[in-house]
C-alpha positions as CSV (number, residue, x, y, z in Angstrom):
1,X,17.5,-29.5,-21.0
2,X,18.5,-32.5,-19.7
3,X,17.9,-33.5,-15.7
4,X,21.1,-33.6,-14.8
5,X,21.7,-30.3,-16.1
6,X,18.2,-29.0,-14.5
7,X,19.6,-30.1,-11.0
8,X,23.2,-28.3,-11.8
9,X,20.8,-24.9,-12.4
10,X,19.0,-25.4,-9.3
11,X,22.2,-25.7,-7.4
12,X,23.6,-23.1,-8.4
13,X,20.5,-20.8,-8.0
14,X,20.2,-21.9,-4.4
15,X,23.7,-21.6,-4.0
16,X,23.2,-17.9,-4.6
17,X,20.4,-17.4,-2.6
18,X,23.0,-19.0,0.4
19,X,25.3,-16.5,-0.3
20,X,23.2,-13.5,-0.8
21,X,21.5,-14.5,2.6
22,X,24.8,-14.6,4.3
23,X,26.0,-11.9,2.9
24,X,23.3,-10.3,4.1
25,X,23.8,-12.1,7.7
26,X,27.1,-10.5,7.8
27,X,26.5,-6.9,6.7
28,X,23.4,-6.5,9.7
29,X,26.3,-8.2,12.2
30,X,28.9,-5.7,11.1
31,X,26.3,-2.8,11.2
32,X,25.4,-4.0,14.8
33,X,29.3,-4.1,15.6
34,X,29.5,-0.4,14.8
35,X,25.9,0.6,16.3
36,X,27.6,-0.8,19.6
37,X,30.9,0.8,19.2
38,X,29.2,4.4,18.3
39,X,26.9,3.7,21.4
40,X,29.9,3.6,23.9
41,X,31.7,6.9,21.8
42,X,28.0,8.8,22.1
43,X,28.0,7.6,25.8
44,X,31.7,9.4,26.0
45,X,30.5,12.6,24.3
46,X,32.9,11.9,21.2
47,X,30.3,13.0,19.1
48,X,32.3,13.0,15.6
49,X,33.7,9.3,16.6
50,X,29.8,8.2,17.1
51,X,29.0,10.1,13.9
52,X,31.7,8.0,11.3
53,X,30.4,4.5,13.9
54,X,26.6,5.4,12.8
55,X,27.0,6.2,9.5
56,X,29.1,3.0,8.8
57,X,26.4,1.4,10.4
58,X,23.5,2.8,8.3
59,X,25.7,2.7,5.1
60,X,25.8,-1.2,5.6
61,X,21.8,-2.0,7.1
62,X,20.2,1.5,5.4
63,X,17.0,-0.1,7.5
64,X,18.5,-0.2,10.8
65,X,16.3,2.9,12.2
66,X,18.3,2.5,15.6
67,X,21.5,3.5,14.0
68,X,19.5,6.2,12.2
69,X,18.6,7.3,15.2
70,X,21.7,7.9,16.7
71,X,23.2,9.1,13.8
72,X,20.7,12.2,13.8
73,X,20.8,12.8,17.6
74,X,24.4,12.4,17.5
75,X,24.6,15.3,14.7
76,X,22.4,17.4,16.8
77,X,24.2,17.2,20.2
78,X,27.0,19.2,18.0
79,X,24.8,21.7,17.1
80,X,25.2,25.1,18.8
81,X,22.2,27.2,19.0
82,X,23.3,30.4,17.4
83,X,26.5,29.9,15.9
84,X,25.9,30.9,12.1
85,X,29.2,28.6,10.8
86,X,28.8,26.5,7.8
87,X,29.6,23.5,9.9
88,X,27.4,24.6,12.4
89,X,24.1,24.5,9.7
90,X,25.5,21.6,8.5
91,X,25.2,19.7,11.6
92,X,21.5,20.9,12.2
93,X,20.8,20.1,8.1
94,X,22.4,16.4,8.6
95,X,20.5,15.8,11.5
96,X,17.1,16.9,10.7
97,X,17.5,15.0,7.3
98,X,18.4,11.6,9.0
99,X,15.4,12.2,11.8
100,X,13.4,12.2,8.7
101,X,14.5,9.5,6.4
102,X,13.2,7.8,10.1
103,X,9.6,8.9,9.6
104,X,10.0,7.7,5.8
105,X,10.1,4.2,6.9
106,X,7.9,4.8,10.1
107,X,6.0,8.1,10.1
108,X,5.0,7.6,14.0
109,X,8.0,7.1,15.0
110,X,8.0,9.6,18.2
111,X,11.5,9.9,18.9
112,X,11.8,11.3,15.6
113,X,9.4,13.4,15.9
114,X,10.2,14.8,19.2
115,X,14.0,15.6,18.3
116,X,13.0,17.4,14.8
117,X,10.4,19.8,17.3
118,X,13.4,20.1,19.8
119,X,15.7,20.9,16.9
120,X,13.3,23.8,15.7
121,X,13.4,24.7,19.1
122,X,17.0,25.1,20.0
123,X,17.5,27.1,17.0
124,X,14.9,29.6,17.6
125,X,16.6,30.5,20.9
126,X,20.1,31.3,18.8
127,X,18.1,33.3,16.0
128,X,19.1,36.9,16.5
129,X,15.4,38.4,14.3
130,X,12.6,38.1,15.6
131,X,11.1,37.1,12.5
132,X,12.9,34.0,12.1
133,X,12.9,33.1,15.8
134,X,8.7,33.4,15.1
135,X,9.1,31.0,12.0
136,X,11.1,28.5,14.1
137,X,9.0,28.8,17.3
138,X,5.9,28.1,14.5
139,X,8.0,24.7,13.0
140,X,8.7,23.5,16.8
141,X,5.1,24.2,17.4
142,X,3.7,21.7,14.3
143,X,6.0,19.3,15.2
144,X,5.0,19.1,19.1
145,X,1.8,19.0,18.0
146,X,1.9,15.9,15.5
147,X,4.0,14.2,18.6
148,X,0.6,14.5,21.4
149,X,-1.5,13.0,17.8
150,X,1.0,10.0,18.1
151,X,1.0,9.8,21.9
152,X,-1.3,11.5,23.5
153,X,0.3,11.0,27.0
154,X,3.6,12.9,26.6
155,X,3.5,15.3,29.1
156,X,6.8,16.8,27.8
157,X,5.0,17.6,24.4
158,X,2.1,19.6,26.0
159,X,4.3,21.6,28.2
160,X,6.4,22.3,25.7
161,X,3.0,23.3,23.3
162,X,2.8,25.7,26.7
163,X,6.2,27.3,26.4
164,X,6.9,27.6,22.9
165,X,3.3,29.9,23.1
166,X,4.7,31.9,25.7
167,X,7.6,32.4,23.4
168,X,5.5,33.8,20.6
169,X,3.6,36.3,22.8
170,X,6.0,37.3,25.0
171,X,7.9,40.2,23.0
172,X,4.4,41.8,21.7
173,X,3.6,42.0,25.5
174,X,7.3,43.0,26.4
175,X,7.2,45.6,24.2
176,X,3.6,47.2,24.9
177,X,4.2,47.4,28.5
178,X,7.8,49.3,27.3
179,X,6.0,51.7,25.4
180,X,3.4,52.6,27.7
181,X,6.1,53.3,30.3
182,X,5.3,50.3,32.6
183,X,8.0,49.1,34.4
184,X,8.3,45.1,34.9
185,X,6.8,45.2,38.5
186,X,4.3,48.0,37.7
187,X,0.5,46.4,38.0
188,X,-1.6,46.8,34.9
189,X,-3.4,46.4,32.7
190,X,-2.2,47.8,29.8
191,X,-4.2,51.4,30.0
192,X,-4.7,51.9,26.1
193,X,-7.4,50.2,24.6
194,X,-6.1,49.9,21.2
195,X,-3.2,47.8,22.4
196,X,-5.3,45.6,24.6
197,X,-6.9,44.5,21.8
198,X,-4.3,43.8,19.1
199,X,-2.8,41.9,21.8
200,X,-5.8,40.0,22.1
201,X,-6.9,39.7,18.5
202,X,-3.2,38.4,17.3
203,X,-2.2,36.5,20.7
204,X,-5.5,35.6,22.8
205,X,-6.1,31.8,21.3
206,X,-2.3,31.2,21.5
207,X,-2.4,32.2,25.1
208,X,-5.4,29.8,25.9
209,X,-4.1,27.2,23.8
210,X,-0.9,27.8,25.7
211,X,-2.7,27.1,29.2
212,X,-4.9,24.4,28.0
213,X,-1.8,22.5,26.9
214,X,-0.1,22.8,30.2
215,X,-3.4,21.7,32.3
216,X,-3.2,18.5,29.9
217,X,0.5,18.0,31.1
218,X,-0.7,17.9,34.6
219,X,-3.5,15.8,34.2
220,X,-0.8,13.2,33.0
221,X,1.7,14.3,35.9
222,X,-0.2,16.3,39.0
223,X,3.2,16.9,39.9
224,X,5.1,18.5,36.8
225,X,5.9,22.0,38.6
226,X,7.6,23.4,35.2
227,X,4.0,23.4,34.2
228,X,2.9,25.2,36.6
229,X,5.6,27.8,36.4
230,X,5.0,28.3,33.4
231,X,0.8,28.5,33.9
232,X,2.3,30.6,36.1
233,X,4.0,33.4,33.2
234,X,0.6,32.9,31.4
235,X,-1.7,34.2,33.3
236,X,0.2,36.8,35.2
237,X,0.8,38.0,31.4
238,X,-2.6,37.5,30.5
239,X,-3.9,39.8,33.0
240,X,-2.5,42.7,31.2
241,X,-5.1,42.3,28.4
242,X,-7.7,42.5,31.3
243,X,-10.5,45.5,30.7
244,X,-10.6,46.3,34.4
245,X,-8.2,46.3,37.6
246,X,-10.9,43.6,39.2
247,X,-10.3,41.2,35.9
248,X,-5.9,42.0,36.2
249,X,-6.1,41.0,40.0
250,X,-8.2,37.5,39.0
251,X,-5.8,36.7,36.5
252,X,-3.1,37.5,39.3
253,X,-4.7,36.1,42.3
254,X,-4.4,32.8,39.6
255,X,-0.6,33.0,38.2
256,X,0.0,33.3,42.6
257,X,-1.7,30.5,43.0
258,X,-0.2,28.4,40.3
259,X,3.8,29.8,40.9
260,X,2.6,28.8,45.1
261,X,1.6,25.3,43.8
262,X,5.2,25.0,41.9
263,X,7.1,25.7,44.9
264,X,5.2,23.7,47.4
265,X,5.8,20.7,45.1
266,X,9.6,21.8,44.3
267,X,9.9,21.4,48.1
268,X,7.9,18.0,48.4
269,X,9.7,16.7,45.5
270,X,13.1,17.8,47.4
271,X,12.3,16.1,50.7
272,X,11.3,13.0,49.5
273,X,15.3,12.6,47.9
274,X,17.4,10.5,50.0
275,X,19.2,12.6,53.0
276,X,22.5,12.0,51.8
277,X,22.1,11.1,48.2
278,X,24.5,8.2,48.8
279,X,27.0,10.8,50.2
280,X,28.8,10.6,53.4
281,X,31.1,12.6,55.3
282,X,31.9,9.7,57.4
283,X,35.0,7.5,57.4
284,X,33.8,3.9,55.6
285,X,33.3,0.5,58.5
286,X,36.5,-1.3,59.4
């Protein structure tokens, strides 16, 4: 080949590479262009304007894990807990898949991670069987779980370790008090033996994992007072499976103590707001 048609071949390759590269340029701007106008339909609550913005946005940068993001979340803010419609299911399938194909490219990504355990959550409270509310409770569970191995300091994650395992005990207890004719106020605990302990055998290290879960959420906020509500439910509940009335009252004396602690902060949490919260009654200066 001769040199001047070496230099031609050079040209033209690095003439491609100036396109492709600004090509390139100018798909990420565009993709930006419709992150920013799904943003401000998101922001709006137009949830299916956001959607089409996202997915444009994706469809031209398939690495832009922001847009991702919002694409998924913006998916499951349409999703109604309960309702069994196809495009109901749909918008809960569309969302966990594009939470997902966000841990593909980062798998510690905790935003991600967070929304697929709240998505398992919110459709456990809208299943109707008990079986599959259990299964769903059990998928939220994993999923809080791997968030507080990614950040160990998420309060919200522990608590909500705490909750979903007073969701999986609570309608075995419901039920046993109901069929030993307790009524909700009457003390306990539960009289028969037998049910005491298959309570305790299938439920016992749920309920302590449950209460060590939400003492971890207040070591990382002394103040978190849904925590202590719901330390609160878990002892008071616990001391059903108690094999005296000495053990009951401890376990008692404690769920007082914790639901005393929630109320005192409630209130401290109240008074330090500003008096008016920027409100006035009053005519404005002239």
């Amino acid at each position: 080949m001769k040199m001047s048609n070496r230099i031609l071949v050079a040209a033209a390759a690095l003439a491609v590479v100036v396109l492709s590269g600004s090509l390139t340029g100018c798909r990420k701007l565009e993709a930006r262009d419709n992150l920013n106008k799904g943003v401000a339909a998101f922001k709006n609550a137009k949830y299916p304007d956001a959607v089409q913005f996202f997915t444009k946005a994706v469809d031209l940068d398939p690495t832009f894990a922001t847009a991702r993001l919002y694409l998924a979340t913006a998916y499951m803010n349409q999703y109604i807990p309960g309702a069994d419609s196809p495009e109901n299911v749909e918008m809960a399938k569309n969302a966990l898949e594009n939470f997902q194909k966000v841990l593909d490219a980062d798998p510690k990504n905790a935003t991600a991670i967070e929304s697929i355990g709240s998505l398992y959550y919110l459709e456990s409270q809208g299943t109707a069987k008990l079986e599959d509310k259990l299964a769903r409770l059990e998928n939220a569970r994993q999923w809080y779980q791997r968030l507080t191995e990614v950040d160990p300091n998420r309060k919200e994650a522990f608590y909500t370790l705490g909750v979903i395992a007073w969701a999986e005990w609570y309608a075995d207890w419901n039920s046993a008090r109901s069929k030993a004719g307790m009524k909700p106020d009457a003390p306990g605990p539960l009289k028969d033996k037998k049910a005491r302990e298959e309570l305790k055998a299938k439920h016992g290290q749920r309920i302590e994992s449950g209460i060590a879960s939400l003492k971890r959420a207040l070591e990382i906020d002394k103040e978190y007072d849904d925590a202590m509500a719901y330390l609160n439910l878990l002892y008071r509940e616990r001391a059903d499976l108690a094999e005296s009335s000495e053990g009951y009252k401890r376990d008692v004396e404690v769920a007082d103590d914790w639901m005393q602690k929630a109320l005192d902060t409630r209130k401290l949490k109240a008074e330090r707001l500003p008096k008016n919260m920027g409100i006035t009654n009053e005519a404005p200066a002239k």
